[in-house]
C-alpha positions, 0 to 999 in steps of 0.5 A, a space after each residue: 500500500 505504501 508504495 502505491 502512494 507515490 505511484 499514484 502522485 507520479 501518475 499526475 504528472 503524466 496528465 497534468 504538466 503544470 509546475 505546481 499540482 495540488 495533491 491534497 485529494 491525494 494525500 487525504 486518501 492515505 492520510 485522513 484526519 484523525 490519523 494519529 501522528 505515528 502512524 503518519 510518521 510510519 507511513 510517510 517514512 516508508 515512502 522515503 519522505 524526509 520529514 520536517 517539523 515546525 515550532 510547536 505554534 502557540 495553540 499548541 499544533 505542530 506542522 510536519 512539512 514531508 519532502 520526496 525527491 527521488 534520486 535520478 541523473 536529472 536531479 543533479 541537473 536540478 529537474 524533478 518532482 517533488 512531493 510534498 505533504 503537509 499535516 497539522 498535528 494536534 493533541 497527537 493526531 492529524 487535523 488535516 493535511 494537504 499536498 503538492 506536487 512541485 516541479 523543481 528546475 534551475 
């Protein structure tokens, strides 16, 4: 199942060639609200995301920013896909979260 995830945001591009796609339709699918904050971690870290935490925001929330790059001969030129997800965490479990498949060049 994990997997799949990062499939099916690769299946995007394939439709829709703008440099910057919302794929929070996407993102809710796997991660829904109500998920708690471990399991998002172990999902997302399955998929090879490197995830980013922000300050703990003064209505005690935190926001997770996940990032996937995969590795490739174009990305040290400075061309992909990035996919990132972003989850507001509060009392241990995700509020919402949201997605964004971004088209990375020099």
């Amino acid at each position: 199942m994990s997997s799949s995830f990062v499939s099916e945001a690769k299946e995007v591009r394939q439709s829709n060639k703008d440099a910057n796609i919302d794929i929070s339709e996407l993102v809710m699918k796997y991660i829904p609200a109500g998920t708690a904050k471990e399991a998002a971690e172990n999902f997302l870290q399955s998929n090879k995301f490197i995830l980013n935490y922000q300050p703990i925001a003064p209505d005690k929330s935190q926001t997770l920013i996940a990032v996937f790059a995969e590795k490739s001969l174009l990305t040290s030129f400075g061309f992909h896909d990035e996919i990132r997800v972003i989850i507001v965490f509060e009392n241990g479990t995700a509020k919402r979260a949201s997605g964004k498949l971004i088209y990375r060049s020099l």
